[in-house]
FIKOLZA-1660 file (N, C-alpha, C; in steps of 0.1 Angstrom, whole numbers, plus 5000, padded with zeros to 4 digits):
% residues 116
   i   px   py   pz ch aa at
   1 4693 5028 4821  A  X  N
   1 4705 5023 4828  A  X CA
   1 4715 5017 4819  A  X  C
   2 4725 5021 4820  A  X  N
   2 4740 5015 4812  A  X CA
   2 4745 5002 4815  A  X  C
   3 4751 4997 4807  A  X  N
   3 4752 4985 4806  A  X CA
   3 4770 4984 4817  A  X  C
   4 4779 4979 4823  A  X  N
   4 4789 4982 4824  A  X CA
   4 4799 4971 4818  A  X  C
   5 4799 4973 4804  A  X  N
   5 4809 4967 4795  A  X CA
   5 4820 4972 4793  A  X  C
   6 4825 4983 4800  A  X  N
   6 4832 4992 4797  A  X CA
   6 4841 4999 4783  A  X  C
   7 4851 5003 4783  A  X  N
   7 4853 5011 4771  A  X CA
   7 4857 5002 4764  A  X  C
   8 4868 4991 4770  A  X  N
   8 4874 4985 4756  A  X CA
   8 4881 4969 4768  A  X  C
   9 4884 4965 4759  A  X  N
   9 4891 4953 4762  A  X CA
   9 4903 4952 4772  A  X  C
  10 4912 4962 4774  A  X  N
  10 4921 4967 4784  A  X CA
  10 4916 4972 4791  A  X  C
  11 4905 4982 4795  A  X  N
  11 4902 4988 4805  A  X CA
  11 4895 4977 4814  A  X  C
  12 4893 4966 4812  A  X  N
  12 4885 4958 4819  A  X CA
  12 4900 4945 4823  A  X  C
  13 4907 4942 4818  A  X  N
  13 4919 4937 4824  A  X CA
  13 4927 4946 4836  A  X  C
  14 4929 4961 4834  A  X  N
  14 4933 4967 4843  A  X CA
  14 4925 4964 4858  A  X  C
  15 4920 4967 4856  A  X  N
  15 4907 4973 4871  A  X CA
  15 4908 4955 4877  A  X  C
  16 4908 4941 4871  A  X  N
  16 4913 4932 4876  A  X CA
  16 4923 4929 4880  A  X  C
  17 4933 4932 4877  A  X  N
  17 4947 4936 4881  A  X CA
  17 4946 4946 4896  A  X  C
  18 4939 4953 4899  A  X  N
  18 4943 4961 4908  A  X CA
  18 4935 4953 4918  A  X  C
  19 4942 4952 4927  A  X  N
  19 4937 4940 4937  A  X CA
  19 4940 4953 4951  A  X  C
  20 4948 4958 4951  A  X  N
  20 4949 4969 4959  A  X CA
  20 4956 4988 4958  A  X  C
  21 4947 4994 4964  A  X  N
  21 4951 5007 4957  A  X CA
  21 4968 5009 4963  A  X  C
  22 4976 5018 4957  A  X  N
  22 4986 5018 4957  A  X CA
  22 4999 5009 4960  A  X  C
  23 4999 4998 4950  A  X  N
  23 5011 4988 4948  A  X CA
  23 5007 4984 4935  A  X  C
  24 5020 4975 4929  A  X  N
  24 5018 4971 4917  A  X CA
  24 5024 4962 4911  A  X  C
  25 5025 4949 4903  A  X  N
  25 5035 4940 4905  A  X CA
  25 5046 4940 4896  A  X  C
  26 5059 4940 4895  A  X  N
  26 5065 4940 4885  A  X CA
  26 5066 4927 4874  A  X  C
  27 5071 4932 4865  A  X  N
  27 5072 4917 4853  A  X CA
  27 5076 4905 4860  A  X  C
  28 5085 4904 4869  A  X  N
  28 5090 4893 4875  A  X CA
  28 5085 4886 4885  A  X  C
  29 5074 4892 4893  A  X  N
  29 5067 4888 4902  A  X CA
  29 5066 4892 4912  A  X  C
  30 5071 4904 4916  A  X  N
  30 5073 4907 4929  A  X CA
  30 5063 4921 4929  A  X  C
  31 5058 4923 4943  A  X  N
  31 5048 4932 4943  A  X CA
  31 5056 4945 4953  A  X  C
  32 5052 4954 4946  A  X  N
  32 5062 4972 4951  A  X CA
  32 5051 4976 4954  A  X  C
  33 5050 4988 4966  A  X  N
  33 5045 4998 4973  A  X CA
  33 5050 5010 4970  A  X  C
  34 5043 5023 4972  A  X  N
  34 5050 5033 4968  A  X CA
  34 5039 5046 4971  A  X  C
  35 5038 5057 4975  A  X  N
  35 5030 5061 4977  A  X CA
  35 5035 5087 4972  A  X  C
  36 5026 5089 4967  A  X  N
  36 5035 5103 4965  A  X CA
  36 5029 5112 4980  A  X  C
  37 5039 5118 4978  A  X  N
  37 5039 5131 4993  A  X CA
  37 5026 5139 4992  A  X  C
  38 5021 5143 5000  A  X  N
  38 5012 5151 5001  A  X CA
  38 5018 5165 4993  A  X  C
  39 5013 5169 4984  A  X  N
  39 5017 5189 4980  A  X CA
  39 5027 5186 4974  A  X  C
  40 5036 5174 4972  A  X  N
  40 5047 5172 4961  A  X CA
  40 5047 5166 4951  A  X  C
  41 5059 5166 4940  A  X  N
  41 5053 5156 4931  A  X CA
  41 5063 5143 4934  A  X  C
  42 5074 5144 4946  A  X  N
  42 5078 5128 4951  A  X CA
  42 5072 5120 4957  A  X  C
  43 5075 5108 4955  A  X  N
  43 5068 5097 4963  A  X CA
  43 5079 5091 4972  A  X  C
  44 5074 5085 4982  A  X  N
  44 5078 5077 4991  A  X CA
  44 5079 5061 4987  A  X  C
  45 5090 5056 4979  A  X  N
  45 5093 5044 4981  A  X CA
  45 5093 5033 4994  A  X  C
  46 5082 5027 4988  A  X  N
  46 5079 5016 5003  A  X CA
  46 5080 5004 5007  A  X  C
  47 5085 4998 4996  A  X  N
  47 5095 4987 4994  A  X CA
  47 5092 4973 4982  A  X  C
  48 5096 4963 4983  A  X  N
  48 5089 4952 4977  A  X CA
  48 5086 4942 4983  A  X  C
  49 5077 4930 4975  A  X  N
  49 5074 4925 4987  A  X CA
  49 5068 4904 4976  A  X  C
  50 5069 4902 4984  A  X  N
  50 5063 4885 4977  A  X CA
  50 5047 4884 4973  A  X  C
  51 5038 4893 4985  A  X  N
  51 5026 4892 4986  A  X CA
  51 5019 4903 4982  A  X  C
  52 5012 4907 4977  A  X  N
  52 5002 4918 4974  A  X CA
  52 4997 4922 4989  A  X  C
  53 4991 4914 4995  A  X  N
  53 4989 4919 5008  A  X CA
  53 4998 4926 5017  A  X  C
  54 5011 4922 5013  A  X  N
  54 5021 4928 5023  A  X CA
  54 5025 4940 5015  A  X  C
  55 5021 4942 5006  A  X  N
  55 5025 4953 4996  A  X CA
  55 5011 4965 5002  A  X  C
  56 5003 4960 4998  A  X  N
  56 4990 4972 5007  A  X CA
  56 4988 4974 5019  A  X  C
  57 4994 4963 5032  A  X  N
  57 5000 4970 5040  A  X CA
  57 5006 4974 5045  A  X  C
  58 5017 4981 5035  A  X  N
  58 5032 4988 5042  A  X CA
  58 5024 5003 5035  A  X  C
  59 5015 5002 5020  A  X  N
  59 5007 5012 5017  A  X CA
  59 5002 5017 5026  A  X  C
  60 4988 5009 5031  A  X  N
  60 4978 5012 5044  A  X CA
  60 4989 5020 5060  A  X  C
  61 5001 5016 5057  A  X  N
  61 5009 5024 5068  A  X CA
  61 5012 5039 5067  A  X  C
  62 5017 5039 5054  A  X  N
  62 5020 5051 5051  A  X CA
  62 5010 5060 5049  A  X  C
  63 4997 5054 5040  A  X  N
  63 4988 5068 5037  A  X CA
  63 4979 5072 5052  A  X  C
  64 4980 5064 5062  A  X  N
  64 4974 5064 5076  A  X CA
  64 4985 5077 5082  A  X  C
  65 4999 5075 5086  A  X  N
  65 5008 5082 5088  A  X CA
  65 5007 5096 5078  A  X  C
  66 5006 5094 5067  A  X  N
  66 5005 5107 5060  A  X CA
  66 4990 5117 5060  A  X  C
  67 4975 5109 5063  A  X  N
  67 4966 5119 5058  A  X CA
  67 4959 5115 5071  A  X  C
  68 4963 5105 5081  A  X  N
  68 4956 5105 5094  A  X CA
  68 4947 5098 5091  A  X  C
  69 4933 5099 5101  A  X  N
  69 4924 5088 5103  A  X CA
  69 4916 5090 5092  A  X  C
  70 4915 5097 5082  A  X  N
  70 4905 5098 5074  A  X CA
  70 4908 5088 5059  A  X  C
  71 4920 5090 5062  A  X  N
  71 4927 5080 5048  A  X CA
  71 4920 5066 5046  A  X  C
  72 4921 5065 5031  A  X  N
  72 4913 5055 5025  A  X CA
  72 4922 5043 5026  A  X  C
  73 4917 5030 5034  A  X  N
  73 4929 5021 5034  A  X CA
  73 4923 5009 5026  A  X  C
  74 4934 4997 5024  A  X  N
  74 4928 4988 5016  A  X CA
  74 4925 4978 5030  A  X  C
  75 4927 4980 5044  A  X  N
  75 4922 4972 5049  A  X CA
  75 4924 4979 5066  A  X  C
  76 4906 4985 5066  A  X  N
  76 4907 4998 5077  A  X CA
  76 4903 4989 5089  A  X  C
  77 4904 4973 5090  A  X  N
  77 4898 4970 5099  A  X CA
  77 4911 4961 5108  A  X  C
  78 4919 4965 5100  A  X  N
  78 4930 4959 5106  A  X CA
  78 4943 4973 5111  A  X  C
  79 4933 4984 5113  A  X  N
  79 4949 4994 5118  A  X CA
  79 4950 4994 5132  A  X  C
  80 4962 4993 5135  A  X  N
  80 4968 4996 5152  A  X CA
  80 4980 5005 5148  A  X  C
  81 4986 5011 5157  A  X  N
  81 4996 5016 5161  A  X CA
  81 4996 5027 5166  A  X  C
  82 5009 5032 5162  A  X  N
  82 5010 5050 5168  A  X CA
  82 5001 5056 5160  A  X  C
  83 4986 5062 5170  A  X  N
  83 4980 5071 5163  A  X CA
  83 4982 5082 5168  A  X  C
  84 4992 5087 5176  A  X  N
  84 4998 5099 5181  A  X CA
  84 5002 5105 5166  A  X  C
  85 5014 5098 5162  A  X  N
  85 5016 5100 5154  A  X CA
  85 5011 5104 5141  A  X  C
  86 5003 5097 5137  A  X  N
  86 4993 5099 5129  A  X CA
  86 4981 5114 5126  A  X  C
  87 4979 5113 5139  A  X  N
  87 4972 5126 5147  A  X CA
  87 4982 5138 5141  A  X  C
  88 4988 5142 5133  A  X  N
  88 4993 5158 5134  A  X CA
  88 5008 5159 5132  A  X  C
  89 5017 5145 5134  A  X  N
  89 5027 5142 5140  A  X CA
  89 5036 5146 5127  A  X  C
  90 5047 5152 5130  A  X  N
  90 5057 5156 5115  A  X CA
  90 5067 5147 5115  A  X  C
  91 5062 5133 5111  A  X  N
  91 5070 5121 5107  A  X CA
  91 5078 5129 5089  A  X  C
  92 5087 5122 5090  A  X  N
  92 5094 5123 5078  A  X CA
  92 5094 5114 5065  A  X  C
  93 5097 5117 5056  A  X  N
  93 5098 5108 5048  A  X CA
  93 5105 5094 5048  A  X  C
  94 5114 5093 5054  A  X  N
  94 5123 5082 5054  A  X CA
  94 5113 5076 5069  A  X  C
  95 5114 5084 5079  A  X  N
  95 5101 5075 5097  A  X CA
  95 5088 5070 5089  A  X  C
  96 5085 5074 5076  A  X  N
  96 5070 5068 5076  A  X CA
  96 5074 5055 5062  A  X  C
  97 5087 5058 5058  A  X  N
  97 5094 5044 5050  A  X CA
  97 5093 5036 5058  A  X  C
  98 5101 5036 5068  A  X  N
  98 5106 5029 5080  A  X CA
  98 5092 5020 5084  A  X  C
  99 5086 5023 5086  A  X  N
  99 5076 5019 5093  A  X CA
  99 5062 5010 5087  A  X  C
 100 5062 5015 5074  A  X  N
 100 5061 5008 5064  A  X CA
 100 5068 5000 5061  A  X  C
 101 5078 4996 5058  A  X  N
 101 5088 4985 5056  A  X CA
 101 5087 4974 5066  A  X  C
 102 5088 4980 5079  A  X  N
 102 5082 4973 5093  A  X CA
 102 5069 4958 5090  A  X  C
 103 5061 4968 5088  A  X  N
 103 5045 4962 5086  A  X CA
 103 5047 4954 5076  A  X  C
 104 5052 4957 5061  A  X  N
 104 5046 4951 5049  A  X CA
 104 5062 4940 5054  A  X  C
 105 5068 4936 5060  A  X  N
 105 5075 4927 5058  A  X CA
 105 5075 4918 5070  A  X  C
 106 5066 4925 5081  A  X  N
 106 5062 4911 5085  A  X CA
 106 5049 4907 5082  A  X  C
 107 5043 4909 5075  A  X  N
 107 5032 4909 5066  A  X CA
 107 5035 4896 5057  A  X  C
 108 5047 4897 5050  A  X  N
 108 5052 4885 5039  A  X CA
 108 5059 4878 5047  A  X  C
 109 5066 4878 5060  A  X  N
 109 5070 4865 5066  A  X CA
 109 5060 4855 5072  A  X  C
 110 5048 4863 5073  A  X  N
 110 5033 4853 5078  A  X CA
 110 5030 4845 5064  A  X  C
 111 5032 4856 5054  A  X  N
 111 5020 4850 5044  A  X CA
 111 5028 4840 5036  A  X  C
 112 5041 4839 5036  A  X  N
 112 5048 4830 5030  A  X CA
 112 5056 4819 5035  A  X  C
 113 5054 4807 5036  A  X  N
 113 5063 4796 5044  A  X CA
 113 5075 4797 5043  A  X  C
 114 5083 4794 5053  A  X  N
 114 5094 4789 5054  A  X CA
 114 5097 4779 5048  A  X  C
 115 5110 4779 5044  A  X  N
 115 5113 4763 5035  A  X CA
 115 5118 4755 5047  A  X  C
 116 5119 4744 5044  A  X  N
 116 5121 4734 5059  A  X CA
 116 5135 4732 5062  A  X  C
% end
């Protein structure tokens, strides 16, 4: 059995860093969404966000909307909505932004206080 030290000194800072699959934080602090098209090589810009969490769930929106119930989410125990849609439904690129944007930003008005 192998040891899992991994390859090098960066590969083991990455994979800590990824706290959720598709988002990522920029130098300044803010956490982006983003996800590519099914069969394309564009992606769907999904917005930015304060929280990491609110960043994986405007993700969890879109890849649900794009590949249906089988899609891998970063938090499958928390989906509701239009699963009509989801089901087969020829949402667009900008309807499944939308919608995303929706979720992951009320997502960061829960998870971040109001100033008084």
């Amino acid at each position: 059995m192998e040891g899992g030290g991994g390859i090098g000194a960066g590969a083991g800072k990455k994979k800590s860093e990824r706290l959720y699959k598709g988002i990522r934080m920029r130098k300044w602090g803010k956490w982006v969404a983003e996800i590519r098209e099914p069969n394309k090589r564009s992606r769907i810009w999904l917005g930015s966000y304060s929280t990491p969490v609110a960043a994986a769930r405007a993700y969890d929106t879109a890849v649900y909307y794009l590949r249906g119930p089988t899609a891998r989410l970063n938090f499958p125990e928390l989906l509701v909505g239009d699963t009509t849609a989801a089901n087969g439904g020829d949402l667009s690129a900008a309807a499944i932004r939308k919608k995303a944007i929706e979720v992951g930003s009320r997502v960061d008005a829960v998870q971040i206080p109001s100033p008084p």
